[in-house]
C-alpha positions in Angstrom: -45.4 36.7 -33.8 -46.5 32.9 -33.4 -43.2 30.7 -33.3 -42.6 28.3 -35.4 -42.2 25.5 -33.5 -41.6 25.3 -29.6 -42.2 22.2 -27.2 -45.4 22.3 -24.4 -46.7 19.8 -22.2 -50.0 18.8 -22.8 -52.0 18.3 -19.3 -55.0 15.6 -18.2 -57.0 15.8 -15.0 -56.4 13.0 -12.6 -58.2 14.5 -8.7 -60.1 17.4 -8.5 -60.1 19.2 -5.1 -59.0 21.3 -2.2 -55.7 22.6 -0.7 -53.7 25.3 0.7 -52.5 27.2 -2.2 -48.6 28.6 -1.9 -49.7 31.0 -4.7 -52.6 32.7 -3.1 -51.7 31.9 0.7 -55.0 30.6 1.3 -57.8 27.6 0.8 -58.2 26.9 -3.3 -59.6 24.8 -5.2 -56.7 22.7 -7.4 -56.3 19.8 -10.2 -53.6 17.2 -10.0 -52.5 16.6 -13.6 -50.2 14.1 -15.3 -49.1 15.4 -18.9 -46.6 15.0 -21.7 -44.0 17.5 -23.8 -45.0 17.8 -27.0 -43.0 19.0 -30.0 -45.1 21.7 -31.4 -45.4 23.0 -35.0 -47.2 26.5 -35.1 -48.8 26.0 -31.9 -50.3 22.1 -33.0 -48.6 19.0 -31.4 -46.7 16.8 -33.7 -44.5 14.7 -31.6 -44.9 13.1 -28.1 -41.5 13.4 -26.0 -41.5 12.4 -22.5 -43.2 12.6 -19.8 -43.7 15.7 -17.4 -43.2 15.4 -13.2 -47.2 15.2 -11.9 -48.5 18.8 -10.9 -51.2 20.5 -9.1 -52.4 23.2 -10.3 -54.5 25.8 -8.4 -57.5 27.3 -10.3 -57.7 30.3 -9.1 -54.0 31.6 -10.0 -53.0 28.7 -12.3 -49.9 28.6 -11.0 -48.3 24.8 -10.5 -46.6 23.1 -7.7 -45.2 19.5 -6.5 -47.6 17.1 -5.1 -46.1 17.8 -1.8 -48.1 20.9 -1.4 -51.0 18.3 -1.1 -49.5 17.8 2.4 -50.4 21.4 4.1 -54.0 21.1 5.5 -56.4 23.4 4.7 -56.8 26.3 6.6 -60.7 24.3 7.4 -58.8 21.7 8.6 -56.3 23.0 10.7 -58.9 24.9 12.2 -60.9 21.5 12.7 -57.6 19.8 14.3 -57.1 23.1 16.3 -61.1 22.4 18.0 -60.7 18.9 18.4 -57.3 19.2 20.3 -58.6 22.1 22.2 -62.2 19.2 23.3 -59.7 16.7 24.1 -57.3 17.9 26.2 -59.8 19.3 28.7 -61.4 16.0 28.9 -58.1 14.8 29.4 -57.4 17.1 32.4 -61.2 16.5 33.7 -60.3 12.7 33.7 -57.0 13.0 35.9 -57.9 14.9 38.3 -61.1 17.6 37.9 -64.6 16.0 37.6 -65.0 16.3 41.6 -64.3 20.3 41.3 -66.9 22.9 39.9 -64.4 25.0 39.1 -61.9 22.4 37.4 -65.5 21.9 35.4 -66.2 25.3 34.6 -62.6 26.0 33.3 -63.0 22.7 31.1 -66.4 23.5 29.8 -65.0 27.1 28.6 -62.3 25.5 27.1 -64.7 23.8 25.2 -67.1 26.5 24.5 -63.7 28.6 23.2 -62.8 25.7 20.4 -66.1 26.3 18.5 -68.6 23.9 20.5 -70.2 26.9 21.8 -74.1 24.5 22.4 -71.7 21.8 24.6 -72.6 22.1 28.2 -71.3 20.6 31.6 -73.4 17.5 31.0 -72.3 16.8 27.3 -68.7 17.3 28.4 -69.1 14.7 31.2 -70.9 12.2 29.0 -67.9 12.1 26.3 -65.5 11.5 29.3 -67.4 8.3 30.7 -67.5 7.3 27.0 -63.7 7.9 26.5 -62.8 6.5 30.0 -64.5 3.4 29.9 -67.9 2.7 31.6 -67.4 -0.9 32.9 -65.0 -0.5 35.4 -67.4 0.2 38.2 -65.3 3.2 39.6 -66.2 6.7 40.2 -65.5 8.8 37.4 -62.9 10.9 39.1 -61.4 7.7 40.0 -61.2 6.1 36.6 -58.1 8.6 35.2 -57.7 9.1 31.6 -57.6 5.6 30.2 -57.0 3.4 27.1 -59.9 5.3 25.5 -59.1 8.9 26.0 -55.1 8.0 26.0 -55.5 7.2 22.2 -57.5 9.6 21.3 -54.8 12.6 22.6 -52.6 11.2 20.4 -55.0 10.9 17.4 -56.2 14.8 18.4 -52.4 16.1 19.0 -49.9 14.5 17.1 -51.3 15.7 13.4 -51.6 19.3 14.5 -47.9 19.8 15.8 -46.1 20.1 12.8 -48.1 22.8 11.7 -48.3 25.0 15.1 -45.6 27.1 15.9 -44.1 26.8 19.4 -46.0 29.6 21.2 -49.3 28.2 19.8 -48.0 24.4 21.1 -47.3 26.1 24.1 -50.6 27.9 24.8 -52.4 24.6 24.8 -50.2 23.1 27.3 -51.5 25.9 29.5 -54.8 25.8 28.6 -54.8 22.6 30.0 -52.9 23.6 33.4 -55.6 26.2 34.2 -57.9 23.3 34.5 -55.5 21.3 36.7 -55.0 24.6 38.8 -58.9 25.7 39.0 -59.3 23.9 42.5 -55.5 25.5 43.4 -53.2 22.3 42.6 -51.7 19.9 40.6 -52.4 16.5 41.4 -50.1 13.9 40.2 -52.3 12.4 37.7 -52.6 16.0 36.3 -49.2 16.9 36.2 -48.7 12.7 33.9 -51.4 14.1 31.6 -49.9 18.1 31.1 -47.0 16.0 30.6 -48.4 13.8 28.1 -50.2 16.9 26.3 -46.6 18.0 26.0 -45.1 14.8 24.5 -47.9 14.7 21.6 -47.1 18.3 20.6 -43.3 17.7 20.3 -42.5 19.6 23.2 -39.0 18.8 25.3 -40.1 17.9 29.0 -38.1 21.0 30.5 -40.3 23.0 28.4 -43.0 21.4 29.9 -42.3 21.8 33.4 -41.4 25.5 32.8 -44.7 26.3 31.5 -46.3 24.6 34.6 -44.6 26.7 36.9 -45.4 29.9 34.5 -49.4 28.7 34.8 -49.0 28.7 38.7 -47.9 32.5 38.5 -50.7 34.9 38.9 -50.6 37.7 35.7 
């Protein structure tokens, strides 16, 4: 039976777009609403009451959540932030210490290849480093270290992905970056400052730092 009276809110569209649904556990499409309660009369508004908290609501389950949820990235975007961290800490590692080793190369260049740039070769890695690393200094490359350029740009890569990584997955790109340090079987000391670094953007404690250095050194 239709009731005789009952009180609704009554929803307007303010953004269209794209987030991580709670609901559905996955990339929707959503609209953030502002509305009003309404007193009802056989299903018709009659009287405007107050106002109603601002929503989002997803459009594939309907379901409706604080604006907070707007926070989460995407599952897109984490996997973007995921690639770009992955780029910049091997130039990172290439610029303290590993641009006069093949191997240190190698193992940078497959770090790159393994975050999605699978077309990026030796010589396109190399460019973005001088880029990053200044090209008016008149030094060697492998003299330059990480610099200004590339400095700021590991915090910009790093420090939005960490709160969404869990610890192993933090850790794992610390040592993604100490198999580049150790592919000419060493860490220098400007290698050992960046890994160190690496670890300070992703909200890792120092100790944990150093322990997964020594773990990276171990052969599996």
């Amino acid at each position: 039976m239709t009731r005789l009276w009952g009180v609704r809110p009554r929803w307007r569209t303010d953004v269209l777009g794209e987030f991580f649904c709670p609901g559905c556990g996955g990339d929707r499409n959503y609209r953030r609403q502002h509305g009003r309660r309404w007193l009802r009369l056989l299903g018709s508004p009659v009287l405007p009451l107050g106002p109603v908290l601002t929503t989002v609501q997803c459009t594939n389950c309907h379901g409706r959540y604080g604006i907070e949820c707007l926070e989460q990235p995407t599952s897109g975007r984490l996997t973007g932030l995921l690639r770009d961290a992955q780029y910049t800490i091997a130039l990172t590692l290439l610029a303290a210490g590993g641009t006069g080793s093949a191997a240190a190369r190698a193992e940078a260049c497959e770090l790159v290849r393994a975050a999605g740039f699978e077309d990026c070769g030796e010589a396109q890695v190399l460019a973005s480093l001088a880029a990053l690393s200044g090209l008016d200094t008149g030094e060697p490359l492998e003299l330059r270290g990480p610099g200004a350029g590339l400095a700021i740009e590991l915090h910009a890569a790093l420090e939005p992905l960490a709160p969404y990584l869990a610890q192993q997955g933090r850790e794992r790109l610390v040592l993604q970056g100490a198999r580049i340090a150790l592919a000419d079987g060493r860490y220098l000391p400007q290698e050992r400052a960046a890994l160190a670094a690496v670890g300070r953007c992703l909200r890792l404690a120092d100790e944990v730092v150093l322990r997964l250095l020594e773990a990276a050194r171990t052969p599996h």
